[in-house]
C-alpha positions, 0 to 999 in steps of 0.5 A: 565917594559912591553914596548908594543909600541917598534915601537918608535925609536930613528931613527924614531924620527930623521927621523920625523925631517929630514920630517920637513920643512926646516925653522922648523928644523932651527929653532930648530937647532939654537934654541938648539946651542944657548940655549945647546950648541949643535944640536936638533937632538942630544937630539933625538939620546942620550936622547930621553926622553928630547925631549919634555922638550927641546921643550918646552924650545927652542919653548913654551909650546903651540908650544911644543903641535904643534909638539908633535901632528905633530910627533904623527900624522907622527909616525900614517902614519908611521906604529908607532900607539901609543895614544898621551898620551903614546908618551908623556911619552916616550919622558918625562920618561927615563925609557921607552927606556931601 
């Protein structure tokens, strides 16, 4: 498979989420003990491709959308331009990190 957006990594997502208010990354972080029995960033680092359906299970569809839009915009303003359809399927499909 032709990986045309390579610019997406597990480091620049950490990254999004260390840049995240302090009460978001709380949320999240408790959100994940309790609902996985460990860290959200340990889906960013080891299963990137779960990271939206692990949002969508910790905070809702719709606020899933939120920070989906949020990431797509902070990668943009990072030097990481992909369409947000394409940065879906990166955090939905094992396949495209390798």
């Amino acid at each position: 498979m032709l990986r045309s957006y390579m610019c997406l990594t597990r480091g620049l997502l950490v990254r999004f989420y260390g840049s995240l208010d302090f009460s978001l990354r709380s949320l999240l972080h408790f959100r994940s003990q309790s609902a996985l029995g460990y860290p959200f960033d340990k889906v960013l680092v080891e299963e990137p491709w779960r990271t939206y359906e692990t949002l969508v299970r910790l905070v809702g569809r719709h606020n899933a959308e939120v920070l989906l839009g949020m990431l797509h915009r902070w990668l943009n303003e990072n030097g990481c331009s992909m369409d947000p359809e394409t940065l879906r399927k990166y955090l939905t499909t094992r396949e495209m990190w390798g």
